[in-house]
C-alpha positions in Angstrom: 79.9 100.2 152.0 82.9 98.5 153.9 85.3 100.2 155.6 89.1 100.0 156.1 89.2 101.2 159.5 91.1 99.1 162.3 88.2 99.4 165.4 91.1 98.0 167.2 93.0 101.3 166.6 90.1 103.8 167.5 90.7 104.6 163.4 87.4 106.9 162.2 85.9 107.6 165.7 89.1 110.4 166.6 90.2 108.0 169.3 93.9 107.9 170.9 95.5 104.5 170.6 95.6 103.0 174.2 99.5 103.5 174.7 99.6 107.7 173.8 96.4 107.6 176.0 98.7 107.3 179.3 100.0 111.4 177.9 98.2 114.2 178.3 97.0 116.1 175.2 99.6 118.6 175.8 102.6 116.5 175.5 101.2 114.2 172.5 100.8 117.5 170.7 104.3 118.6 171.0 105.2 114.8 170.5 104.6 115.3 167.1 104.7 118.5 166.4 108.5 119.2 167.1 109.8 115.9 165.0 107.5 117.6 162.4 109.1 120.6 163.0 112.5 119.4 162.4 111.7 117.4 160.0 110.5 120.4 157.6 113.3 122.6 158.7 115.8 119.5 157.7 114.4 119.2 154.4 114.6 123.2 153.3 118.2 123.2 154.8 119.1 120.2 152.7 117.4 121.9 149.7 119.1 125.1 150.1 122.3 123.6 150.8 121.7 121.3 147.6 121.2 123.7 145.3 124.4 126.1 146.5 126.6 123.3 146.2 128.7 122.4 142.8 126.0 120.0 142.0 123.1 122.0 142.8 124.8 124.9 140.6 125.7 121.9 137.7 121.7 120.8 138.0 120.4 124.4 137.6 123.3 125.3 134.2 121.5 122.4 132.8 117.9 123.0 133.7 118.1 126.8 132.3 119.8 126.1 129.4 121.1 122.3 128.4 123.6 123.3 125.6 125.3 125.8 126.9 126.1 123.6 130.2 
């Protein structure tokens, strides 16, 4: 079976790459976790925002009924 994973990049064996290693586990965690974080917040404000806008109203006359929009 051949595999896909870079050894160079620690892929498969749950290693750090070589430049995060120089963090502690602490700060890589909230590294990622708080772009995540605003990331997912972003994307439900945009959605909400979306959909209460003329456009987002226009999208939804359509969806629930195509004629009468």
């Amino acid at each position: 079976m051949v595999s896909n994973v870079s050894p160079q990049l620690g892929g498969g064996s749950g290693l750090t790459l070589r430049a995060a290693a120089a963090y502690d586990r602490t700060a890589r965690l909230f590294a990622t976790y708080e772009p995540a974080l605003a990331v997912g917040v972003g994307a439900v404000a945009l959605g909400y925002l979306l959909l209460r806008r003329r456009l987002g109203l226009a999208l939804t006359a359509i969806r629930d009924h195509e004629a009468g929009a």
